[in-house]
Structures are given as C-alpha cells and as structure tokens.
C-alpha positions, 0 to 999 in steps of 0.5 A: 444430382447433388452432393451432400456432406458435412455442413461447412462454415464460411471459411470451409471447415466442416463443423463437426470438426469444430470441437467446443474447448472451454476457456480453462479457469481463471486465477486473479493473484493478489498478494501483498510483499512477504518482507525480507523475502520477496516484494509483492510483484514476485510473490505474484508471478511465482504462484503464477508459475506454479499455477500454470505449470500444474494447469497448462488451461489456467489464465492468471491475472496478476495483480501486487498489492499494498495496504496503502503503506509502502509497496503502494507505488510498486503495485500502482505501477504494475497495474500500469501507470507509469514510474516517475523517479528524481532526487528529493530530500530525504529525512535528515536532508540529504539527497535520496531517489525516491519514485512516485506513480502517475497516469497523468491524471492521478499521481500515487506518492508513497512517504516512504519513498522520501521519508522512510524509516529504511533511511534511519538509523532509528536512534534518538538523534534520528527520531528528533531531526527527521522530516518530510519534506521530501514528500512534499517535494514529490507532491510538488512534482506532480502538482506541476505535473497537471495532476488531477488528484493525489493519493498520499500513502503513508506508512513506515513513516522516520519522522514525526515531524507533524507534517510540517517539512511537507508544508515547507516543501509545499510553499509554506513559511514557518518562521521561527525554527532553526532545526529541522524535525519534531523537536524542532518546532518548539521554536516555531513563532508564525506559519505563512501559508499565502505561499502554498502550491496554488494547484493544491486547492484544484486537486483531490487528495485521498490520504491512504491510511489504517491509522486511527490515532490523532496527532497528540495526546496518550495515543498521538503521533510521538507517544504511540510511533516515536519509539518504533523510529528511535525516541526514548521517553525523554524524545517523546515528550519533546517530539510532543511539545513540538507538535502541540506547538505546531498545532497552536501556530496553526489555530491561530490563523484557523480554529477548525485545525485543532479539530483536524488534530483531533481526528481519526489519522492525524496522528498516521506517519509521525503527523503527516497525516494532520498535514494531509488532512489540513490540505482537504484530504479524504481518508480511505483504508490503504488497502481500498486504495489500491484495490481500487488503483489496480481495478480488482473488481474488474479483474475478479468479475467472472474468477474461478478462484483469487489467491492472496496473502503476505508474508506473516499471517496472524490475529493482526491480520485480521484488522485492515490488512491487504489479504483481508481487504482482498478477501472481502472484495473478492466475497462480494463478487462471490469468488472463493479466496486462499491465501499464501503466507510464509507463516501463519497463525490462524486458527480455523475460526480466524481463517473462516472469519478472514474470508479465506477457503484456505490458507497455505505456509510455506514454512510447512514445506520448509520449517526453517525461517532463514531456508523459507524465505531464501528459497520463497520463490521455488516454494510459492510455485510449489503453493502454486500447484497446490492450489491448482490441483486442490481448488482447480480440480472440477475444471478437469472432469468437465 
C-alpha cells in the first residue's frame, strides 16, 4: 500500500506550502550635494529611508553623485574606493588637509581639495597669490602610489594661476617668479620641464570638466573666473598678462602649447585645465566621470525607478548638470527617472526636456529657505515616501 501526499522538496517541505514572493521593487538614488544643506551621501540615504518606510519590499541602491567638481571624491569613495588623506599646500601655502580616492589602480583628485575657493577670502590680494600646487602635491602622491591612471576633478577652483603651481609640485622648474599666483608669473623667464614625474608620461590622466572656455582672451580663465575669486578689473588684466606670459615660455620649447591654450577647458579652474591638457589629459564631461566611477549602469541594469536631484534645480541645470547626466543615463537603460530638489524652476517643458517623470521641492512642503534646508533631512524622507507611493503603486496590486 502506498501513501501519497504533497509532493515534497529535497529538503521535505511540501511545495504547495512554498509561495512565490516576488523581490519588491528596486530604487537606484543618485543625487548630487544640495549645498549649504546637505552633502550628496545623505541626501541619498534620507530618500532611502523615506522609501522603505512608505515600501518595507523596496531595495534601494544608493549611489551620491558630483558633476566632476567638488563632492567627486565623496561619491568615488562611497562607491567603494578608499580615502586617502594628508597635508599639502594650500592656495596661498600654508599647510591644509586635503583627501583624495584611490582603488590602487586609479586614483580620483578633486582641485578643491588643495586649492578650493572655500579656502579664500576671495579678495584681490587672494585672487592674485592663489596657487595649485597642492593638487600637484596630491598628483604626486598617487603617482608614487602606482597609480595607473588619474582623474583631475576640477571646480570651485581659488586660483588662476594657469596651472603652473601643479607643474612646480610635479617637478618643474620656473625660473624667474618671486611671487606666487596668476600675477606672479609675469616674471617667469624659463620653464625646465626635464624634472617632471616620470610616471606622468605611464598614466592616464582624464580632466573631469563642463568647461568650455580657453585659458586666455574675453572668454579666458582671468576674464570670465577671476572676479567669482575676488579680481577687480585692474586683477584681471594682470591675472591675464601672467597667463600669456606663461603660455609664451612654454611655446618656446613646444609649438603645439598655444593650441592646447586654445582649446575647449583650458581655461577650467583659473588654467589647470591647460595644465592637464599640456600632461596628455583627455577631457570628459564631470558628470560622465562619475557615473562611470560609481558604475550606474550596473547599478540601474534591471531598476524600476532612479531618483535623482541637487539642491536647486533651474534653466541651469539643464546644461551638463549631475541629474541631467543621471537622467540621460538612466533613459538609455529605459528606467523612468524623478528628481529631488530643494527648489526648482522648471517649467513642464523644462522638466520633459531633463528627462525627469517628475520633479519634487522640498520648499512645497516647507516655503521658508532657512527652515528647508535646516530640516532637509525630515523633508527628504517625506519626498521619500512620496515617491514610493506615487511611482511605486503598481508593485502593490500585483
């Protein structure tokens, strides 16, 4: 005689006691830093709250982002690679701490670490002195290091200094100047570049940058950037003869440097652009960059839903900013994308246009400036949920 009953598995669970529970939905959220609030990091890991606590099935994939400026190092070392902090020179000289992100093999150096317009007064006198070679400094490091390649991040750049305190830090020799800065190279008589790193010509080297501006001229590095770091027109123009001077030395002993000052981002951060690009540099969009540093379209591959955003979001936005750039990736592996912001200034058009399904304030919940971003924390996981029960709704009535 035999005895049936429930088909069972090899471990002796019967199967129709097995019920099928679909994985819930998963959130890749990518914002940028809201500044003066909140650095990128926690703007991800509030929406990340307010998601699950409105889904308790929902995955969430945090990923900060930058645009290639500052917060770069902050996002690559959230993806995983590993801070690496010491004392460098800052833009006037004196000692600062500055960090850069490394796996071993690739290294990711923000300028603003070393040479950041946070570490200004931003006056004339500053606009004039401040220098770089703090960044070359931390180039230096990871050189040393092994490093197979560098990413140079630049934005929110003190100097304009044409990248020539990066070059000195580097090895280089510029006879002639007795000051320090933009200004200071007026005197500069010969650049001896026989001393430069020899791992430089074993690396690649990626410039991370939106700008487009050369290093000299109407749309140059002193013109267009010296007054946002303190130069008055008197400034500019002297911030500009030092440049040119520094350009001439240099074509003296390579004819193809006055095209590289001429081209698209030389004139990025007061002219380390130039410098990068005279090291071999490749130029990418900042926000490519990261996206690439933090391996979004591995972490988007098979997303219900990416959120992204920044702390103001407006017609500025819209030309090379981080949640643009997220939201472009994330349409080509065909993931519908929100964005966060703490105000935004999109008109529909602008919101279609971005890529975005939606956009969300905080200053709809809260109007007052100040109040919004003292509280962005509690507002974001208010976004949060939100979000999760206006675009994560199907997921509940399967």
């Amino acid at each position: 005689m035999s005895i049936t009953g429930p088909a069972k598995t090899a471990l002796g669970t019967p199967l129709d006691l097995i019920q099928e529970h679909p994985p819930g939905p998963l959130v890749v959220v990518a914002p940028d830093t809201f500044k003066g609030s909140l650095d990128a990091t926690y703007v991800a890991e509030h929406l990340a709250l307010g998601l699950q606590r409105a889904r308790g099935d929902v995955e969430v994939i945090t990923a900060p982002m930058a645009d290639g400026g500052e917060g770069t190092v902050r996002a690559a070392c959230a993806a995983g690679m590993t801070p690496v902090t010491l004392t460098v020179a800052g833009p006037f000289g004196d000692p600062v701490r500055a960090c850069y992100a490394t796996d071993g093999r690739r290294a990711v150096i923000e300028l603003a670490q070393a040479a950041g317009l946070h570490l200004s007064p931003a006056d004339a006198a500053a606009a004039c002195r401040a220098g770089t070679y703090g960044v070359g400094q931390l180039m230096a490091h990871a050189l040393d290091a092994g490093v197979e390649s560098i990413v140079l991040a630049v934005g929110g750049s003190a100097s304009t200094d044409g990248g020539a305190g990066m070059f000195q830090a580097l090895g280089a020799r510029l006879d002639g100047v007795r000051n320090p800065g933009g200004t200071g190279l007026v005197d500069l008589q010969q650049v001896d570049l026989s001393g430069l790193h020899p791992r430089l010509a074993q690396v690649q080297l990626t410039l991370a940058s939106d700008v487009n501006n050369p290093l000299l001229g109407p749309d140059g590095a002193a013109a267009v950037y010296g007054p946002q770091k303190g130069a008055g027109p008197e400034e500019v123009r002297a911030l500009e003869a030092g440049l040119s001077r520094w350009v001439q030395v240099l074509t003296d002993s390579d004819a193809d440097v006055r095209r590289l000052a001429n081209a698209p981002g030389a004139g990025a951060a007061g002219g380390a652009g130039f410098a990068a690009l005279l090291l071999g540099a490749r130029r990418r969009p900042g926000v490519e960059v990261v996206l690439d540093l933090v391996e979004f379209a591995r972490k988007v591959r098979g997303a219900d839903l990416v959120i992204t955003g920044e702390g103001s979001l407006d017609a500025q936005s819209l030309a090379g900013k981080t949640p643009v750039g997220v939201a472009a990736a994330a349409t080509d592996a065909a993931v519908v994308v929100v964005a966060v912001a703490g105000v935004s200034e999109l008109t529909p058009e602008q919101i279609d246009q971005a890529g975005f399904t939606a956009v969300y304030a905080l200053s709809d919940l809260e109007p007052d400036p100040e109040s919004s971003m003292r509280r962005a924390g509690e507002l974001l996981e208010r976004v949060g949920a939100q979000i999760a029960t206006a675009h994560l709704w199907v997921d509940l009535h399967v």
